[in-house]
TORZA-25255 format. One line per field, with one value per residue (C-alpha): residue number from 1; x, y, z. Coordinates in nm, 3 decimals, padded with zeros to 5 digits. Each point is the difference from the previous one (the first is absolute). Example, Ala and Ser with C-alpha at 12.3 -4.5 7.8 and 13.67 -1.06 7.14 Angstrom:
! residues 2
n	1,2
east	01.230,00.137
north	-00.450,00.344
up	00.780,-00.066
! end
This chain:
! residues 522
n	1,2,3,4,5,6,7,8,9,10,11,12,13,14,15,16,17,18,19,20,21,22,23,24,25,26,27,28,29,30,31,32,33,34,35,36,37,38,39,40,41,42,43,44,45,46,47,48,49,50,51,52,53,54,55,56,57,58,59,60,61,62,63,64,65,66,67,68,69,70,71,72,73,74,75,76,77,78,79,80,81,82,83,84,85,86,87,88,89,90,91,92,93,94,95,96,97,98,99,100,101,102,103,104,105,106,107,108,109,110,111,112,113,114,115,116,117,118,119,120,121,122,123,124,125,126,127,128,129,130,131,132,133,134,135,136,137,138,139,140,141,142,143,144,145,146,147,148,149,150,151,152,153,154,155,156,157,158,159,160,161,162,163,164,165,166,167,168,169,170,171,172,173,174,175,176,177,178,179,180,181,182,183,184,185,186,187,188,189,190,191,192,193,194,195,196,197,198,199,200,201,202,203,204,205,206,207,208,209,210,211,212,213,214,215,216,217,218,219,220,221,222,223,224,225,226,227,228,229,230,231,232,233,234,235,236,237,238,239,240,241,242,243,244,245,246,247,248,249,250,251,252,253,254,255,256,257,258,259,260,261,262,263,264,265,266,267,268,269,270,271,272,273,274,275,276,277,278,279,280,281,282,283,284,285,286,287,288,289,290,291,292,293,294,295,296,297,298,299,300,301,302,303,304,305,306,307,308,309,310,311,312,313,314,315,316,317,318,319,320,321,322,323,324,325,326,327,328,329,330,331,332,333,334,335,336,337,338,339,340,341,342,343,344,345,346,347,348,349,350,351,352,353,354,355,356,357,358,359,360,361,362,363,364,365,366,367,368,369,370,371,372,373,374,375,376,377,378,379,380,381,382,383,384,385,386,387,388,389,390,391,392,393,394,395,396,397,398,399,400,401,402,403,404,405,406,407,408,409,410,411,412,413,414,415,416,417,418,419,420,421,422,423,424,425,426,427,428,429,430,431,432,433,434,435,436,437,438,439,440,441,442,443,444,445,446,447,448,449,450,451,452,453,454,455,456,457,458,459,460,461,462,463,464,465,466,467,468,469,470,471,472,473,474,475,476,477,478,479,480,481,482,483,484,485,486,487,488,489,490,491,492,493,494,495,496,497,498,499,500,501,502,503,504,505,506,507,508,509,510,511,512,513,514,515,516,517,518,519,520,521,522
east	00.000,00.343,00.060,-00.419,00.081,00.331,-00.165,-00.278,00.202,00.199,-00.256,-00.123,00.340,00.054,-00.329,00.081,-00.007,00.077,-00.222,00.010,-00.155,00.184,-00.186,-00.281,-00.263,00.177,00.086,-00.411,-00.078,00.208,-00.105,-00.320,00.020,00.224,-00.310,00.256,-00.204,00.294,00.163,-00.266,-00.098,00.320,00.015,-00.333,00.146,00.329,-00.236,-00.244,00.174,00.146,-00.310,-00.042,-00.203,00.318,-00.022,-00.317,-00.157,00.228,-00.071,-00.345,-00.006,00.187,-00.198,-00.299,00.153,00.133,-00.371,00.260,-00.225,00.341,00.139,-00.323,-00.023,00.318,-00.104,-00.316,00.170,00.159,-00.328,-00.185,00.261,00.010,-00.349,-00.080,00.343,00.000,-00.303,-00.049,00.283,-00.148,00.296,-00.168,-00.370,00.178,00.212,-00.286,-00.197,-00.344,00.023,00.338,-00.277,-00.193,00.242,00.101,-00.313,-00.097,00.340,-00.007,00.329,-00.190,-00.224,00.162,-00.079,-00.296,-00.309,-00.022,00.340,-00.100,-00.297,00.208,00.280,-00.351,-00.108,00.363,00.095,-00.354,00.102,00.325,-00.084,-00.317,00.228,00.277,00.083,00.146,-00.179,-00.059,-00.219,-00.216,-00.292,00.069,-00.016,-00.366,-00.198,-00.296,00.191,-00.189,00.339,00.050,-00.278,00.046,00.364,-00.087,-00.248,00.258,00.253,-00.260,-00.063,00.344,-00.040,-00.148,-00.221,-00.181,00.344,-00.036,-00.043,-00.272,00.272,00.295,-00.294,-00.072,00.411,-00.023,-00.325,00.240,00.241,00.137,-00.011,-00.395,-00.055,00.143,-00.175,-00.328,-00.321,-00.114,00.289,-00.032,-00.364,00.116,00.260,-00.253,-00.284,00.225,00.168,-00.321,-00.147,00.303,-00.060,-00.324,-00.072,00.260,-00.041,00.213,-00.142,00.175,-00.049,00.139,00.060,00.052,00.212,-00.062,00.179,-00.203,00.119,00.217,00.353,00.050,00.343,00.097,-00.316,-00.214,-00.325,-00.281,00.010,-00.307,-00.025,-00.240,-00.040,-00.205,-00.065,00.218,-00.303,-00.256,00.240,00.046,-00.371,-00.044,00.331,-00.207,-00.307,00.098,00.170,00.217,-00.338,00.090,00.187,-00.138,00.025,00.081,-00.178,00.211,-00.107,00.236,00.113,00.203,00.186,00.212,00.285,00.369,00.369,00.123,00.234,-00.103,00.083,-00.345,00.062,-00.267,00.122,-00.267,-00.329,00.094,00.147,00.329,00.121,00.332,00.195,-00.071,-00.015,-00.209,-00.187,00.285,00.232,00.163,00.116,-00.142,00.058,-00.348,-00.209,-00.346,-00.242,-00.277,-00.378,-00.112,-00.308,-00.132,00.291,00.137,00.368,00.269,00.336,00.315,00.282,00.211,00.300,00.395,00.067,-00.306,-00.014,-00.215,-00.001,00.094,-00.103,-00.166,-00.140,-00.162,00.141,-00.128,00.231,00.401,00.010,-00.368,-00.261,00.234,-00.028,00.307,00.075,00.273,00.199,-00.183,00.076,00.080,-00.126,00.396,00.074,-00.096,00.111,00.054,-00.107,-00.179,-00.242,-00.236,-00.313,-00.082,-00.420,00.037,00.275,-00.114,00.356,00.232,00.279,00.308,00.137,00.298,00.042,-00.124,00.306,-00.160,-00.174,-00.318,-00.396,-00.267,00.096,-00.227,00.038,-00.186,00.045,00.082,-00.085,00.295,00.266,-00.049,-00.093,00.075,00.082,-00.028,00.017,00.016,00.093,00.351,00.133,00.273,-00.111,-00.344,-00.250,00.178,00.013,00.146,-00.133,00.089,-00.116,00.022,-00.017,00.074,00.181,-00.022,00.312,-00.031,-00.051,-00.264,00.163,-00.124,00.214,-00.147,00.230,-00.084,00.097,00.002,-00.245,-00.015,-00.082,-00.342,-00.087,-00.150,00.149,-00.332,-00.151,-00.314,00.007,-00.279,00.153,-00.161,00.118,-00.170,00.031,00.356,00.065,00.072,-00.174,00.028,-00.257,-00.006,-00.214,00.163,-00.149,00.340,-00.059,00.285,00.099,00.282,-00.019,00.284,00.297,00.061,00.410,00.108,00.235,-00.243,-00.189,-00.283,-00.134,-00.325,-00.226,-00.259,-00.325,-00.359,-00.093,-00.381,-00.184,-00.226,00.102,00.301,00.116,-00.072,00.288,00.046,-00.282,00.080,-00.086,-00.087,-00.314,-00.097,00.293,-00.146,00.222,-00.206,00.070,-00.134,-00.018,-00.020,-00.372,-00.117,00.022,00.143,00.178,00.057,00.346,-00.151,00.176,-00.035,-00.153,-00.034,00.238,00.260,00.265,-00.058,00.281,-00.070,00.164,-00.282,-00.264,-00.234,-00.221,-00.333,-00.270,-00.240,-00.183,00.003,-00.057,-00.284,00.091,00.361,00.239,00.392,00.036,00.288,-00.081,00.044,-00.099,-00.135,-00.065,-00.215,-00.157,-00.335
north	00.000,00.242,00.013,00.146,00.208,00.149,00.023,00.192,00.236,00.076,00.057,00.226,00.202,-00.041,-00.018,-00.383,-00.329,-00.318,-00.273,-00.381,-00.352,-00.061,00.304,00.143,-00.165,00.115,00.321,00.066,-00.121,00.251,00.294,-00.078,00.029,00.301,00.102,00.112,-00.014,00.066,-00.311,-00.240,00.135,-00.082,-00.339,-00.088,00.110,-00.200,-00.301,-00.001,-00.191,-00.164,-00.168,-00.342,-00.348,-00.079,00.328,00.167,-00.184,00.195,00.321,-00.011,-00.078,00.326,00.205,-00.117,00.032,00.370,00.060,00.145,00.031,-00.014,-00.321,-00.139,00.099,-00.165,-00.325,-00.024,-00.088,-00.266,-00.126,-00.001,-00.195,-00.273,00.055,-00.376,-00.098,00.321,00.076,-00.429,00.138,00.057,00.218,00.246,00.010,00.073,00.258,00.164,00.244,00.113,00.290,-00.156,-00.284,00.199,00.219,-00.364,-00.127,00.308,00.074,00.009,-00.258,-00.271,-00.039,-00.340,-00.145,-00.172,00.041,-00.261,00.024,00.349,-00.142,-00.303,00.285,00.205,-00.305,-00.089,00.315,00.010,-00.331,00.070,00.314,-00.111,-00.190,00.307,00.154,00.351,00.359,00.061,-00.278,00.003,00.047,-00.296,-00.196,00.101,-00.187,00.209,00.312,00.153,00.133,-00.387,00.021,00.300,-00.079,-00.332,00.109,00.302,-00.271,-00.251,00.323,00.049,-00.349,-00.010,-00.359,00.033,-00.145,-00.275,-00.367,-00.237,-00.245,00.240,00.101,-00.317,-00.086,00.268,-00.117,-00.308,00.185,00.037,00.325,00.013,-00.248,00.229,00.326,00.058,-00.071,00.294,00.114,-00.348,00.097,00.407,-00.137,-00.279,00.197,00.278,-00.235,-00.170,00.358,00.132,-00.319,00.021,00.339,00.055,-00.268,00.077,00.163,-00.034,00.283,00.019,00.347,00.144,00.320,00.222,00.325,00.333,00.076,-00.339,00.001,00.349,00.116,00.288,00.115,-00.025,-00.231,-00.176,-00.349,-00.246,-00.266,-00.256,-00.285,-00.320,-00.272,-00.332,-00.232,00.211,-00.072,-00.308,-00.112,00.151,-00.201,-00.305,00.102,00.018,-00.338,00.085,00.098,00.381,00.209,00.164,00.369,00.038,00.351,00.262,00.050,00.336,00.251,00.333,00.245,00.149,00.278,-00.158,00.104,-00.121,-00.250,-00.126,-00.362,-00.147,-00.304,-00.146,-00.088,-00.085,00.100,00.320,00.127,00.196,00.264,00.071,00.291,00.091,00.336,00.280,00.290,00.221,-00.279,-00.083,-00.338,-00.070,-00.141,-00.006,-00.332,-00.052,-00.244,-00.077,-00.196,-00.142,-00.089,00.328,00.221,00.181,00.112,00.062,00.098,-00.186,00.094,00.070,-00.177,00.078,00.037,00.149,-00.203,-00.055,-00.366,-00.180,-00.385,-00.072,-00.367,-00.049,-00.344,-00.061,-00.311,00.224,00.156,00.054,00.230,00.211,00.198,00.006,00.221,-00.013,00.262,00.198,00.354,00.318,00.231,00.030,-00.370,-00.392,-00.079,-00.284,00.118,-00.264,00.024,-00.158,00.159,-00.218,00.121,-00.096,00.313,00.193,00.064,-00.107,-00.157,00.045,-00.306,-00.121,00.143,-00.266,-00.122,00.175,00.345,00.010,00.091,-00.173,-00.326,-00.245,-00.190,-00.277,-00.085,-00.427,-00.060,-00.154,00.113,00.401,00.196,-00.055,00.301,-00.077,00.207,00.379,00.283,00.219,00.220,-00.067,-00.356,-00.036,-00.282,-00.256,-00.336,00.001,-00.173,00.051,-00.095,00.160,-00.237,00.148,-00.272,00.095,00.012,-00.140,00.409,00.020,00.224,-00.052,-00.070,00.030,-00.047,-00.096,-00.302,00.036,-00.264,-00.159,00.263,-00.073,-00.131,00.336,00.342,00.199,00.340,00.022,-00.398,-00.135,-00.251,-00.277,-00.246,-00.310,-00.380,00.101,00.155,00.376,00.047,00.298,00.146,00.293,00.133,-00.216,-00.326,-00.166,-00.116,-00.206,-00.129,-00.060,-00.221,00.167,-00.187,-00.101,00.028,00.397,-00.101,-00.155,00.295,-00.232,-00.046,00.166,-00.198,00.050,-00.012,-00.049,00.323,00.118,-00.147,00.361,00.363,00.097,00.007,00.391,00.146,-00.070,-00.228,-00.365,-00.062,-00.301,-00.074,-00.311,-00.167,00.115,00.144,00.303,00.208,00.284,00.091,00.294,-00.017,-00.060,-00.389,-00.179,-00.364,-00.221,-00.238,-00.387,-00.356,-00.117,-00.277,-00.244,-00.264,00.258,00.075,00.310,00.211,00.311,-00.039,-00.239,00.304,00.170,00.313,00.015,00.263,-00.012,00.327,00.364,00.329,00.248,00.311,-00.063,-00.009,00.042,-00.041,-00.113,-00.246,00.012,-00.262,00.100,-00.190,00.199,-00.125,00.018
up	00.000,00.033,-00.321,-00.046,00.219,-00.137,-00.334,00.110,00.177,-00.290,-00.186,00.260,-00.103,-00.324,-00.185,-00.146,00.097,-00.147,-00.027,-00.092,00.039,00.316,00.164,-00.190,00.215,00.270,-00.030,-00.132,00.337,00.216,-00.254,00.064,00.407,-00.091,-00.250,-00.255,-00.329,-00.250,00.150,-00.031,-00.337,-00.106,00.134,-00.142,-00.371,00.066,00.099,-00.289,-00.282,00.272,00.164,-00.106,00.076,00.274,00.151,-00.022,00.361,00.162,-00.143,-00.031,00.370,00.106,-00.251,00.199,00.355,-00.115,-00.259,-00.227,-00.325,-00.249,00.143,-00.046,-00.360,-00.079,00.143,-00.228,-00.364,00.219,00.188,-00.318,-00.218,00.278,00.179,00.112,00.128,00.171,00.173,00.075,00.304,00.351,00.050,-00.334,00.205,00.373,-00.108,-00.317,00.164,-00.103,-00.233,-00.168,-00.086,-00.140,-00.165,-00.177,-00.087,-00.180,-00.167,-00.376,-00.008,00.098,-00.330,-00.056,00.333,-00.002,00.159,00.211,00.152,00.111,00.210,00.167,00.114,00.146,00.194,00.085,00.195,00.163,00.129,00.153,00.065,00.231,00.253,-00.031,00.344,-00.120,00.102,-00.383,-00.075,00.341,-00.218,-00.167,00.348,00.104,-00.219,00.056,-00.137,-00.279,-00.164,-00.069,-00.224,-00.177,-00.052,-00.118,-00.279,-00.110,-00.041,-00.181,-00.210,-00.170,-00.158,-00.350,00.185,-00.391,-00.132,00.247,-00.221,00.209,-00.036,00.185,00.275,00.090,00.056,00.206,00.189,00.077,00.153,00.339,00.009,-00.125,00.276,00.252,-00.059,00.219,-00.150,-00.079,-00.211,-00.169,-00.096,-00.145,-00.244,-00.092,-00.078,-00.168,-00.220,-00.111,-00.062,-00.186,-00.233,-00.068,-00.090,-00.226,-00.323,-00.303,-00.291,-00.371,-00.240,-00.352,-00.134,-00.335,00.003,-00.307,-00.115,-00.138,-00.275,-00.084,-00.079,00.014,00.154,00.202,00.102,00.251,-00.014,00.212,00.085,00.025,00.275,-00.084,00.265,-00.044,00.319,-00.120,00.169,-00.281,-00.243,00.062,-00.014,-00.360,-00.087,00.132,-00.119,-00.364,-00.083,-00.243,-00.235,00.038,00.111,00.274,00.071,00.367,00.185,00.208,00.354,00.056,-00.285,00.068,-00.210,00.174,-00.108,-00.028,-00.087,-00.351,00.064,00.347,00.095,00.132,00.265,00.261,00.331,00.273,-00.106,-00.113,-00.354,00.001,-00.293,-00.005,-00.148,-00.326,-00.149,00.113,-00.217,00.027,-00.154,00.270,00.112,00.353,00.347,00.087,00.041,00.046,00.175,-00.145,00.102,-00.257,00.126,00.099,-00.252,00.340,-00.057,00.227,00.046,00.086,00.084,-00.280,-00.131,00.059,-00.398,-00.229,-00.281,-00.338,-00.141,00.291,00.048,00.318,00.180,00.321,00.226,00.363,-00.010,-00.063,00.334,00.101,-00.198,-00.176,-00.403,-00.204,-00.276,-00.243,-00.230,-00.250,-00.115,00.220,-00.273,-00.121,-00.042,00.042,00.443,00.170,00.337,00.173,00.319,00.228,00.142,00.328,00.121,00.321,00.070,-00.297,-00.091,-00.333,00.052,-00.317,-00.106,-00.196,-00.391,-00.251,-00.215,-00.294,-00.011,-00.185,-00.065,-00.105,00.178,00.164,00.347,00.216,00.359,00.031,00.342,00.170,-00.215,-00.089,-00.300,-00.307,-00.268,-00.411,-00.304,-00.053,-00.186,00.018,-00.218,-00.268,00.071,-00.055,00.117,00.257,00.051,00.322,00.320,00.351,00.373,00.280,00.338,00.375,00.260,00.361,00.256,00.354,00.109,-00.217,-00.264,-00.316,-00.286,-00.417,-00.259,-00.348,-00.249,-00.393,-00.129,-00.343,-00.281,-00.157,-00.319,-00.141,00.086,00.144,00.112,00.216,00.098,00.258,00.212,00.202,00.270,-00.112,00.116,00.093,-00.293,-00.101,-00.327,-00.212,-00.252,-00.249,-00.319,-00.255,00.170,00.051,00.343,00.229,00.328,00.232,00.312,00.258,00.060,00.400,-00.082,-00.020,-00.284,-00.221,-00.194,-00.156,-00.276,-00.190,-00.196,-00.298,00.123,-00.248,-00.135,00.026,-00.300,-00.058,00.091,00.141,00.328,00.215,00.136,00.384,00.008,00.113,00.395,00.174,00.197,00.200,-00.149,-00.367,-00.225,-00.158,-00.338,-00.152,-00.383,-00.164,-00.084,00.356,00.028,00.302,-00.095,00.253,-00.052,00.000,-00.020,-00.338,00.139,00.280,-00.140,-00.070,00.269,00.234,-00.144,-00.094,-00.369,-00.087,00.104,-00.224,00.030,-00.014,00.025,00.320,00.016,-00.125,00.247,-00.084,-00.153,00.055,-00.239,-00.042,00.368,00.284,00.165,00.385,00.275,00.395,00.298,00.235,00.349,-00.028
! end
């Protein structure tokens, strides 16, 4: 403790200290008896890429004993990237107090934790927390306590219980830890979970996203939302057996204004547009949200690079719920800015450049592995070929690392693709109805290989338009059909060279339309 000591009082005399492994802990402990804020700020910043899965008990138990908000902070990455080894430790729930708890649960770096780990860490520390004998949890001990309750059900609260699978509920029904917990606690989480489940069905909509006027450039326009229920669909598919094809009604249609150039992506059940260029000419940082069941629209917050002609794709499966968008044009020249936009924080994020700088380029999120980046335009070269993916690992402090790995070039050099994640395949469509695949190689050295898919056998393909629904692998043409991609038969094997597409309904009054697939809780 001497050598604390010494260092302190130099510090006291000189202004610095110096700091290290050895006595970091340490040395935050005394500064915080001494209540010397520069000191423990600075231990807290030498400690944060520092904390890891061997280390971080210890200091998130002195962040606790001291409530110092910034040591907690840097424990979190840490907590989250190992959350069931961690918090399985009686030593985490005897030495967590309440609001760090709740500080956790809530914290935007756990989206990859599930659900249901979150609830079994609630009951856990109720448990050993009901038998604890320190002054700071006496309300815990008095059973009768009304605090218990109402810090139970805040707890409960910070869990999305919807997300909850009947099959990862009823583990935890088996559990020691369920077993444990009085009665009436038992009977709140029940009934919540079963009421977060049964409210809140999912919905599938299909829309068809049309420009006013089409294909002009540098101007700005109005955009058209028109959104059909998949189940109404559906039934006219059924209904028409093959005899005709059937024209399927829209339940919700808005025009709404737009920037020329905007990248349109749905995440959640809202619809986000991107950038673009405004009515001045100007390329934009702005994005909007937009309802497009009742045509409400909303701003974001805007990105780190304005940008015209970006490529953007939605994936809750990366890191979490998160948008990505990809180069474009700055109004002097093609970028290859990247960035994430994560809706829990509201906030973008900038990520690493793309290898190659471009517009016009098309992307789709592959759950499990990234997103993957194909075609484009850039000057002096014209359309691309190229195809890249972007995938994030995680270190044991929770840092995230993205880098990106050059894929096989595609068959066809394009501008404007639509791009689909399909059976494990990424498959790539444009307007001149040459249509391929490529299933993403597990080794980092091997870039793939793309393969020639069937072309549609009427129309041609609309730009942007493949999506998959319900496992269905939708296109749209450029006279308002949507073709479905079939086996060629039973006998034949499921791969998806031996596909063919077929016609299955039209939309009314839609033509030369996006199309765009939402999932909405009822």
């Amino acid at each position: 403790m001497t050598d604390i000591v010494e260092a302190v009082v130099v510090f006291a005399y000189t202004g610095s200290i110096e700091i290290s492994m050895d006595n970091a802990v340490r040395l935050f402990l005394l500064a915080s008896n001494l209540g010397s804020r520069t000191i423990t700020s600075w231990c807290a910043e030498f400690l944060r890429p520092r904390v890891s899965k061997e280390n971080v008990e210890q200091i998130w138990s002195v962040a606790n004993a001291t409530k110092n908000t910034q040591m907690i902070d840097i424990c979190v990455p840490v907590i989250a990237a190992h959350f069931d080894s961690i918090t399985t430790q009686v030593t985490f729930h005897s030495t967590t107090e309440l609001d760090s708890l709740s500080s956790l649960l809530g914290d935007d770096r756990l989206v990859g934790v599930a659900e249901a780990a979150k609830l079994r860490t609630i009951a856990k520390w109720f448990e050993g927390n009901s038998t604890a004998n320190k002054e700071n949890v006496t309300a815990f001990v008095d059973k009768d306590d009304d605090s218990r309750d109402a810090t139970f059900k805040d707890l409960v609260g910070a869990v999305a219980l919807r997300k909850i699978t009947s099959g990862d509920f009823a583990e935890f029904c088996m559990s020691d830890c369920w077993i444990n917990l009085q009665r009436e606690f038992r009977d709140l989480i029940s009934n919540a979970w079963k009421e977060a489940r049964r409210i809140r069905p999912f919905q599938d909509y299909l829309i068809a996203l049309m420009n006013h006027p089409p294909y002009v450039l540098f101007i700005c326009n109005e955009v058209t939302f028109a959104t059909s229920k998949w189940k109404e669909i559906e039934k006219k598919i059924i209904a028409s057996a093959d005899e005709v094809l059937p024209t399927v009604d829209v339940n919700f249609r808005h025009t709404l204004p737009s920037r020329r150039g905007c990248a349109v992506v749905v995440l959640n059940d809202s619809i986000y547009m991107i950038g673009g260029r405004n009515e001045k000419r100007e390329v934009s940082r702005l994005v909007d949200r937009v309802d497009p069941f009742d045509g409400s629209v909303s701003s974001s917050t805007p990105m780190v690079q304005a940008r015209r002609s970006c490529s953007a794709a939605a994936d809750d499966a990366v890191k979490g719920q998160q948008l990505f968008v990809f180069g474009g044009h700055d109004g002097d020249t093609q970028i290859s800015s990247c960035e994430k936009f994560d809706p829990a924080t509201n906030r973008w994020t900038s990520l690493p450049d793309m290898p190659t700088r471009r517009e016009n380029s098309g992307a789709v999120g592959v759950p499990g592995v990234g997103v993957v980046v194909v075609g484009g335009y850039i000057y002096g070269r014209g359309t691309l070929d190229t195809a890249e993916l972007l995938s994030c690992s995680t270190e044991d402090n929770g840092v995230e690392n993205w880098s990106w790995r050059q894929l096989a070039p595609m068959l066809k050099r394009r501008s404007f693709p639509g791009v689909a994640n399909f059976r494990g395949r990424v498959v790539v469509a444009d307007r001149d109805n040459r249509i391929e695949c490529l299933r993403l190689p597990a080794d980092d050295s091997n870039p793939g290989q793309w393969t020639q898919l069937h072309a549609l056998k009427k129309g041609l393909p609309e730009i942007g338009s493949p999506v998959v629904l319900n496992e269905r692998l939708l296109l749209a043409d450029c006279h308002g059909n949507v073709h479905e991609f079939f086996p060629a038969s039973e006998s034949e094997p499921l791969t998806l060279e031996t596909f063919t597409w077929k016609p299955i309904f039209t939309i009314q009054n839609v033509s030369i339309a996006r199309l765009l697939v939402l999932r909405k809780r009822c």
